[in-house]
N, C-alpha and C positions, 0 to 999 in steps of 0.2 A: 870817817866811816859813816854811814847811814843806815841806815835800817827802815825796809819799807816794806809794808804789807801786798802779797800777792793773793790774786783770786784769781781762779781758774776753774774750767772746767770739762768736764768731759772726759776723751782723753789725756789729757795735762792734772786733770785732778788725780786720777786715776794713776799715775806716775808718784804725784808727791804726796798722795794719800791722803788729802787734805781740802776744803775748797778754800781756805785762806795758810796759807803760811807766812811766820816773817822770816827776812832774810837781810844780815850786814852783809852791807855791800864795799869791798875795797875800793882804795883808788884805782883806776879814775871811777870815780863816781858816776857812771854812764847806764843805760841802756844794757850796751854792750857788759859789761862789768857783773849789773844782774843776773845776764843769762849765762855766764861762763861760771859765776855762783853756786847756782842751779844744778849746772853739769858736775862740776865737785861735789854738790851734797848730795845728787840722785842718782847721779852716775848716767850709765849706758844707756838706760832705758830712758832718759830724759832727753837726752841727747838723740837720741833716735828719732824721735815724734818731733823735734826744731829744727833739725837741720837735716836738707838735703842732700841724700847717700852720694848721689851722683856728683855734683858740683862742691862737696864739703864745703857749703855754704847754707849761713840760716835761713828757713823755707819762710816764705812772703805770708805775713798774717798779720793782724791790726793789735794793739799794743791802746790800754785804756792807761793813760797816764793821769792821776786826778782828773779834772772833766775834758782832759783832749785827747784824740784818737790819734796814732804816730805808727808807723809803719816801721815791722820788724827790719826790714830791708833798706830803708831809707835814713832812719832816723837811731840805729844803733849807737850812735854818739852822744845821742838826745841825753844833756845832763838829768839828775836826778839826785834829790836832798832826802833828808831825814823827813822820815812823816808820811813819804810819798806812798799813794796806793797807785796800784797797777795792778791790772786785768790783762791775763794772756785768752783774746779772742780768737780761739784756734778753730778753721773753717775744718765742718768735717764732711766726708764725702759720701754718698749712698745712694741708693737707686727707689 
């Protein structure tokens, strides 16, 4: 299991009430693994703001993994250890 620190903001903080949380993460140790974490511990409302209604798939936004940037969409497999910090860079939209 791992456990890694999340930062977030905006929106996303505003969900987990927090601008850091930490969270164990099961096997597989992944990306992917995190954000279904997430959805367990926040529930609906967290899940709403990630993932796209339409396509029930996770919505395209950049992922700060230690100093490299990895795409929600791409890179959900992306392993992930103990220790690791990650930023959910969630794009927000306005006029």
């Amino acid at each position: 299991m791992a456990r890694v620190k999340v930062k977030s903001f905006s929106v996303i903080r505003d969900v987990l009430g927090s601008e850091v949380v930490e969270i164990d993460v099961r096997k597989p140790e992944t990306v992917g693994e995190l954000f279904e974490e997430l959805v367990r511990r926040y529930g609906q409302p967290f899940k709403e703001k990630i993932w796209d209604p339409n396509s029930g798939q996770m919505a395209p936004f950049l992922i700060k993994l230690n100093e490299s940037i990895i795409s929600s969409t791409l890179d959900i497999d992306h392993k992930i250890k103990n220790g690791d910090e990650i930023a959910i860079i969630f794009p927000i939209g306005g006029g």
